[in-house]
C-alpha positions in Angstrom: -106.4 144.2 -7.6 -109.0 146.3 -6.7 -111.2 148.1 -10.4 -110.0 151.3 -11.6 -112.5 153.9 -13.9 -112.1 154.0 -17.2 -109.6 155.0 -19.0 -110.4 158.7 -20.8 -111.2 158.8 -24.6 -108.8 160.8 -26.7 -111.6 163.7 -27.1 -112.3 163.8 -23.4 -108.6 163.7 -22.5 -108.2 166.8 -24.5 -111.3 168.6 -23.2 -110.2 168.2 -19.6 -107.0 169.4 -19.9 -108.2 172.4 -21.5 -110.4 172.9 -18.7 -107.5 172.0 -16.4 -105.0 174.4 -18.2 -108.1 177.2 -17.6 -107.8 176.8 -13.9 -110.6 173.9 -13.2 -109.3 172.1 -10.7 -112.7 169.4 -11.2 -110.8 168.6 -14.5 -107.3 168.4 -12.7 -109.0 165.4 -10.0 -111.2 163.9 -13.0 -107.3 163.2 -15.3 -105.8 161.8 -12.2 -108.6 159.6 -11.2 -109.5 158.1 -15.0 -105.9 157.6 -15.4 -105.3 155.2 -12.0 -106.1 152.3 -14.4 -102.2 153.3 -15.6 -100.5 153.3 -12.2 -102.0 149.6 -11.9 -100.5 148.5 -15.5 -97.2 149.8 -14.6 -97.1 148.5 -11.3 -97.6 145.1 -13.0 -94.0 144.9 -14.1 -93.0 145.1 -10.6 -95.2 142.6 -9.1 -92.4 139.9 -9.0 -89.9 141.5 -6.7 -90.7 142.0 -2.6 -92.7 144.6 -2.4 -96.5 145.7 -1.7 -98.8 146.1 -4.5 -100.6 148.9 -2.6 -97.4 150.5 -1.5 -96.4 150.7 -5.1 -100.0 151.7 -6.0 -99.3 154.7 -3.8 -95.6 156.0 -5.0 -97.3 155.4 -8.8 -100.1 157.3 -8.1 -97.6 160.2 -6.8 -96.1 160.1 -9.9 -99.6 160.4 -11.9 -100.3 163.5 -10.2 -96.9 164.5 -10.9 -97.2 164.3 -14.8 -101.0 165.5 -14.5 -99.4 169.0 -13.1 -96.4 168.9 -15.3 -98.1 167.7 -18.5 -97.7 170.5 -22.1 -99.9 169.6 -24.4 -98.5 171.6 -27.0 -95.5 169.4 -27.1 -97.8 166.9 -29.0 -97.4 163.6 -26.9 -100.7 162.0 -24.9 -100.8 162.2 -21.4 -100.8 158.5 -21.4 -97.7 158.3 -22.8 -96.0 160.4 -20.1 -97.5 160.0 -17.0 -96.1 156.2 -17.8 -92.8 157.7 -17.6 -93.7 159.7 -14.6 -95.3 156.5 -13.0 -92.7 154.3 -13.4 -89.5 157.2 -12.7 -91.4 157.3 -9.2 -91.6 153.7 -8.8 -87.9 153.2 -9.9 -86.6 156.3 -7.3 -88.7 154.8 -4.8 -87.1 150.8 -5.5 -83.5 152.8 -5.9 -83.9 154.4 -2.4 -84.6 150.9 -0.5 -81.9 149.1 -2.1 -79.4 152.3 -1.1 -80.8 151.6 2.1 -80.2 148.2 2.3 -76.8 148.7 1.2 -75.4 150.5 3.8 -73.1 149.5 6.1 -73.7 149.5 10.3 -71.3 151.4 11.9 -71.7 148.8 14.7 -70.4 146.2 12.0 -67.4 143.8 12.4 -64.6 145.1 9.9 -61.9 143.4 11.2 -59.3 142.2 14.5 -56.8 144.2 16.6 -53.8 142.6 17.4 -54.9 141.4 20.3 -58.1 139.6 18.6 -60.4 142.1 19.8 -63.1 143.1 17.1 -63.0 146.1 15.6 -66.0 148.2 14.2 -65.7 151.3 11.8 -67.2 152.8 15.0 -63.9 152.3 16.7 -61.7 154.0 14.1 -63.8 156.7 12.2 -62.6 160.1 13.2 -65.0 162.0 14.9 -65.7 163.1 18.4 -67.8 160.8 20.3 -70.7 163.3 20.1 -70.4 163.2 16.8 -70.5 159.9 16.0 -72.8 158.7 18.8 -75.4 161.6 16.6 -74.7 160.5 13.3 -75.8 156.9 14.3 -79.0 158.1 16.1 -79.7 159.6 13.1 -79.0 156.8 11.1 -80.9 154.5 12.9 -83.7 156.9 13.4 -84.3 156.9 9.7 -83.9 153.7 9.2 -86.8 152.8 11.7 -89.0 155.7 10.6 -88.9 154.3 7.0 -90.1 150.8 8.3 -92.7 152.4 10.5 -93.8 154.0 8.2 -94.5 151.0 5.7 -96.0 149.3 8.9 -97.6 151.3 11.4 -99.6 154.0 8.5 -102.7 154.0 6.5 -102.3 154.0 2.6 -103.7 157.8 3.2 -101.4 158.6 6.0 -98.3 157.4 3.8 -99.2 159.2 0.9 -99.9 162.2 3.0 -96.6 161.9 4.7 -94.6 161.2 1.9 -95.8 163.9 -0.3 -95.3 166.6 2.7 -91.7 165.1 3.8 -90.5 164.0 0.5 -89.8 160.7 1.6 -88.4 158.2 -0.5 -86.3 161.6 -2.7 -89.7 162.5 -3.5 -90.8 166.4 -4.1 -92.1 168.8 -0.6 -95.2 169.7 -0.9 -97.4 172.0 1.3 -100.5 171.3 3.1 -102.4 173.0 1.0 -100.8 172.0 -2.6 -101.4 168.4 -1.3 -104.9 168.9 0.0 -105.6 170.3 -4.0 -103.9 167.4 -5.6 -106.0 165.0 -3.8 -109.3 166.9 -3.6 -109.5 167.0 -0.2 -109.5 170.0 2.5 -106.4 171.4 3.7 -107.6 170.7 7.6 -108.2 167.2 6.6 -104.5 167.0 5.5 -103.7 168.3 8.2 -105.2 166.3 10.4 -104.2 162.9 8.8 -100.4 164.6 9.4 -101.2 164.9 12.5 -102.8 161.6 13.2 -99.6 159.9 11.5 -97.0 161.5 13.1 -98.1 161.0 16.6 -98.3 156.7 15.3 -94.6 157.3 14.7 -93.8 159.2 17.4 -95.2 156.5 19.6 -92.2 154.1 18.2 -89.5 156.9 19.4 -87.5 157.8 22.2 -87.9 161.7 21.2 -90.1 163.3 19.2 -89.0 164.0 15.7 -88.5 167.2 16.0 -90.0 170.7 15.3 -89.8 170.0 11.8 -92.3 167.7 11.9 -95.0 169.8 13.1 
């Protein structure tokens, strides 16, 4: 596990939210970064089920910056204290999502016999046009396939970048430009990661995604 900065002393955590709260966006990327350290100890109670450290290192960290923007100190609690909550709710959506995933059932898959012996598939008896139903499984199968590209074919940066702008995963939308503040970075350079990343999944496509993607 790679070392994280240390963690923020009570005094300091208080002085940068105030500077935060007063519109210093130094103090926003200083709370997120000294509180990392977090993602990583929450992540620990995950590290026994099949998954990638650094892919849960990501989805933690989007819900670090979640509580960092969301965070009232005038409710009394430490910042600590609920971006754990924040961390771990993203990690558990994230987990929660997969297994859904996983759970579904392929149109294409054997549910039974016809009289004659013939397999049937819920394919063969949903009812729907054929248009319909030949759509509804390209989109199924699309998504399924940009999830696992996604995991495999992207930098850590590009998957963050992607799923914060997509919502992937039931995450929140965010724009270019909200995303590019929340990691410290310029709004072309989000861009251009997006860029970079959709045209590694596009590569893995029949069609393009569509105009929604760009």
């Amino acid at each position: 596990m790679k070392s994280f900065p240390n963690p923020l002393t009570p005094s300091e955590e208080k002085y940068y939210i105030q500077k935060y709260t007063e519109g210093c966006l130094e103090a926003k990327h200083i709370l997120i970064e000294r509180n990392l350290r977090l993602v990583a100890h929450v992540m620990k109670k995950y590290q026994n089920i099949d998954e990638d450290p650094e892919d849960l290192i990501s989805i933690g960290t989007i819900g670090l910056i979640k509580a960092v923007t969301t965070f009232n100190p005038g409710k009394g609690n430490r910042l600590a204290a609920y971006a754990s909550r924040c961390i771990e709710n993203e990690i558990l959506m994230h987990l929660r999502s997969k297994k859904k995933a996983a759970r579904e059932i392929s149109l294409y898959e054997p549910i039974g016999t016809d009289r004659e012996g013939n397999e049937i598939k819920l394919y063969d008896i949903m009812e729907a046009d054929d248009i319909d139903i030949s759509e509804r499984i390209q989109l199924r199968e699309n998504i399924q396939k940009l999830y696992q590209k996604v995991e495999s074919e992207l930098s850590q940066r590009e998957k963050l970048v992607l799923k914060m702008r997509y919502g992937l995963y039931n995450g929140e939308e965010y724009t270019q430009r909200e995303i590019a503040r929340q990691l410290g970075i310029s709004r072309s350079y989000v861009s251009r990661i997006e860029k970079s990343a959709v045209e590694k999944l596009r590569e893995h496509f029949d069609a393009p995604f569509g105009t929604g993607w760009m």
